[in-house]
N, C-alpha and C positions, 0 to 999 in steps of 0.2 A: 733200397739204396741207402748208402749210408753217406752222413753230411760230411762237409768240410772237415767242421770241426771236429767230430769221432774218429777221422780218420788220421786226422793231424793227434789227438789222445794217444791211439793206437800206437802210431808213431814211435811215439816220444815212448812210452813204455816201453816199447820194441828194441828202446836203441838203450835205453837203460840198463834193462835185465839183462842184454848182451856184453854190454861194458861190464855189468857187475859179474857177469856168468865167466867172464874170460881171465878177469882177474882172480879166481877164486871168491866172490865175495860170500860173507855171512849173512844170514835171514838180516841183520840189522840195519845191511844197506840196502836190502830190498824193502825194508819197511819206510826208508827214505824217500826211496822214489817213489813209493805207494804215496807218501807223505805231500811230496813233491808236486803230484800231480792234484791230490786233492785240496792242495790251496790255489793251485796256479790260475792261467786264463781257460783251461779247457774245463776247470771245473763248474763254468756256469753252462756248461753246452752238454747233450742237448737240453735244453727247458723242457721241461714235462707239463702238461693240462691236464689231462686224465677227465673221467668220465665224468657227466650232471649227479649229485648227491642231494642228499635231504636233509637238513635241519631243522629242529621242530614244526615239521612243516612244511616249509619253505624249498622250492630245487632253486638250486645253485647250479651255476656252467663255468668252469672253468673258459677264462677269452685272455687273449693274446693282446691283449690294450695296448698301446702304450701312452696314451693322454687319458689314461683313468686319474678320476680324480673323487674324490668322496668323504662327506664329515658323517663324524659318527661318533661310538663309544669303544674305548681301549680296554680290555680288562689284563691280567699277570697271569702268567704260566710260571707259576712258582717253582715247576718240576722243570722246567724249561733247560735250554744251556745258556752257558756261560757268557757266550757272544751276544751282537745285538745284530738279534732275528726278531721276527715276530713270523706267526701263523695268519695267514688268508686264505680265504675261502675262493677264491677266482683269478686272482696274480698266476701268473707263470712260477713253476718251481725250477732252478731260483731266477728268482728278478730284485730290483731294488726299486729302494721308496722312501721320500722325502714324512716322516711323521712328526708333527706339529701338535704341540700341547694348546690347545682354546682356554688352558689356564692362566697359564704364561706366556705365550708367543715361542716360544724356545722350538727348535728343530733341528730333529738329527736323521742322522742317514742308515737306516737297516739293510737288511737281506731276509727277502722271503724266502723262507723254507722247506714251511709246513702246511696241511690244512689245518684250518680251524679259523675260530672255537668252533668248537660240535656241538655245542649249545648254549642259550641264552641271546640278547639279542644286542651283545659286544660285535662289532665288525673288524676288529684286530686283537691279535693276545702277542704282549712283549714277554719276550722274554728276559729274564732277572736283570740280565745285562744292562737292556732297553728301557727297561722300564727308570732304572737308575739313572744313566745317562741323559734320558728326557726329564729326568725329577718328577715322575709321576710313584704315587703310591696308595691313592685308591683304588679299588678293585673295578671301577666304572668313569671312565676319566675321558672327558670330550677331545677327541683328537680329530685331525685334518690326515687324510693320506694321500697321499700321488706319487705317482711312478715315475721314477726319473730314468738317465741314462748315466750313471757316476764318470769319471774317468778311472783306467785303470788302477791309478794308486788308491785310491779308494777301496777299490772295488775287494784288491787284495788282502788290503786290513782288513774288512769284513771277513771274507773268507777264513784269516788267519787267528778269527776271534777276538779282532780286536778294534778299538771304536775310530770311526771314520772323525775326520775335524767337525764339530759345529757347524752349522750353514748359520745363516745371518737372521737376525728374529723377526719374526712375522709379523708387523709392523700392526698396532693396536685396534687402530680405524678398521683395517682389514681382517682382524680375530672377533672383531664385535660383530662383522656380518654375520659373517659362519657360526655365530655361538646364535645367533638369531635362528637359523635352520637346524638347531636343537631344540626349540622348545616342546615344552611336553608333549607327548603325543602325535610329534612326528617322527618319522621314520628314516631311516638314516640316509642322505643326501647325496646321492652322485651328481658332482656340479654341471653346469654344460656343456658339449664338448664343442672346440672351436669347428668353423669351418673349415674346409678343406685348404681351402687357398689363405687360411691364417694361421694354419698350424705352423708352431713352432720345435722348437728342439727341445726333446723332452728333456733334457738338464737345463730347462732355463727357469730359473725361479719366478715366481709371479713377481708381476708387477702393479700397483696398486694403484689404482687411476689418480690423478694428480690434481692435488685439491686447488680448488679457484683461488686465488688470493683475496685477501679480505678488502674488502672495501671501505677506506675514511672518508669520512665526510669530513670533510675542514671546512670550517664556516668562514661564510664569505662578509670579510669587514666591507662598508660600505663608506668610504669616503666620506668624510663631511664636505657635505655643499654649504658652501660660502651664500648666506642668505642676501638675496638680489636687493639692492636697495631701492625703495621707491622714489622714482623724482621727486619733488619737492610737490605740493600741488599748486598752481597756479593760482594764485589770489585774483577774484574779481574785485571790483570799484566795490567799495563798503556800501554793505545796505541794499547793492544791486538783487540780491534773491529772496524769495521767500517762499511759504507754502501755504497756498489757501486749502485750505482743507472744506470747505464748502461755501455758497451765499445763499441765507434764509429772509424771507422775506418777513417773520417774525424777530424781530428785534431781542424779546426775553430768550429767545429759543436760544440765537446766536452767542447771548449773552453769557446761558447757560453753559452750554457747549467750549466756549473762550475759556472760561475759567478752570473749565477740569482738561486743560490742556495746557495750559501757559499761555493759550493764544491774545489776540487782539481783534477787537472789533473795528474793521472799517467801513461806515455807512455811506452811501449816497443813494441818493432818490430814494427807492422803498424797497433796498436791497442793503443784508446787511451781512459780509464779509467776514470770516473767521479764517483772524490768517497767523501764522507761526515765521519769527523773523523780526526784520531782513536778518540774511547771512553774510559774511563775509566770503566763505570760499562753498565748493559747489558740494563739497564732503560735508561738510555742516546742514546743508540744506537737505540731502540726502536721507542725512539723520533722522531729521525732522519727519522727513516726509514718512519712512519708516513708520516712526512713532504716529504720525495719524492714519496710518492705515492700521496698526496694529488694535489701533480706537475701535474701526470699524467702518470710515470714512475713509472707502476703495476708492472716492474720484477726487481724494485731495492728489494735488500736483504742484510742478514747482513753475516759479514763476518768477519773471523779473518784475522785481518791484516798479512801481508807475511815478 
């Protein structure tokens, strides 16, 4: 059975040769609408697959993708044409594709043609067109491919040999991934394919997950606090405090002890008192006390003077 669209081809040719045949026309307006149809919309229909092949090695299957998507290596068909096609080994003959330079970000819009390459381990060959239009001109050049769905205008400049607009450049953060899944020794990369229920329209260009915003730390001033003022301290009656710092019932010992303190000796009966003072307020007496424990005399205490 023959498609839609072969038949809508058929058509049009049908109504051509007829119009041309009744007018008298010349071979030259037959080569027109020969011309006619091989740029138009029926010229991508039907797409051809064709059979699993071998490259060094390797089978290949021609698949009807349309969310293919794969990083790899580009090489030139120097013998190529003039348009911007490239050769793939499993695209649809013809289909279209988004190719992206991993050198530059740059991306432009082909038509698959051909098979190939037939060997080496490049997974696209531009031709001269292509290759210029992407500014590629090594013979091995890391590129990104996926198959898109152009719109018509597009579609027909390719056809008519001639270069599609630019698409928008592949933004750097996101060419750095993909150039990561070339490193030596791997093998050329078909990326994920989305889930069923996330697929979107294959003409939509990726989207590059969206980076966090950065985070400032703005430091935090801290007020000055206003320092509390202490009440005044309360003066006791002069002479009211002191601190005995112990009572020996050796007199030389107390004696002793007095002197390398500041203190004073107060005797009665056969006890004799080593005492620091009187103070006037209770912060002063404090002090004191401090300082004779500091001595080493733990049961000096304060005391109201007698």
């Amino acid at each position: 059975m023959r498609s839609p669209a072969s038949r809508i081809a058929a058509l049009m040719l049908t109504t051509m040769l007829a119009a041309c045949g009744g007018n008298g026309a010349d071979s030259g307006t037959l080569a027109s609408a020969s011309q006619a149809l091989t740029t138009g919309p029926a010229a991508d229909y039907p797409m051809v697959l064709g059979d699993p092949f071998v490259v060094d090695g390797v089978t290949y299957t021609p698949q009807d993708r349309l969310n293919f998507d794969q990083v790899g290596y580009a090489g030139v068909d120097v013998g190529g044409d003039q348009g911007i096609t490239i050769a793939h080994r499993t695209l649809p003959l013809p289909s279209y594709a988004e190719v992206t330079s991993l050198d530059s970000g740059r991306t432009i819009l082909v038509r698959v043609t051909r098979r190939g390459p037939m060997a080496g381990s490049q997974i696209v060959e531009l031709s001269p067109g292509a290759a210029n239009q992407l500014g590629v001109t090594a013979e091995r050049a890391p590129i990104r491919i996926r198959r898109v769905n152009p719109p018509e205008p597009e579609r027909a400049a390719l056809r008519e040999g001639r270069a599609a607009p630019l698409r928008i450049d592949t933004p750097k953060s996101l060419v750095a991934v993909l150039r990561r899944k070339l490193e030596p020794g791997s093998a050329p990369a078909l990326l994920p394919m989305p889930k069923a229920n996330e697929a979107v329209a294959a003409a939509a260009a990726p989207v590059p997950a969206a980076e966090k915003p950065a985070v400032v730390k703005v430091p935090v001033v801290k007020a000055p606090v206003a320092p509390v003022a202490k009440a005044p301290e309360k003066p006791v009656p002069a002479g009211s405090l002191i601190v005995q710092v112990g009572a020996f019932s050796s007199a030389e010992k107390a004696g002793t002890i007095a002197k390398a303190l500041g203190a004073r000796v107060s005797s009665a009966a056969s006890l004799h008192r080593v005492r620091l003072g009187p103070f006037a307020t209770r912060g002063q007496a404090e002090a004191a006390l401090a300082k004779a424990k500091a001595a080493g005399y733990s049961e000096a205490r304060i005391q109201r003077a007698n």
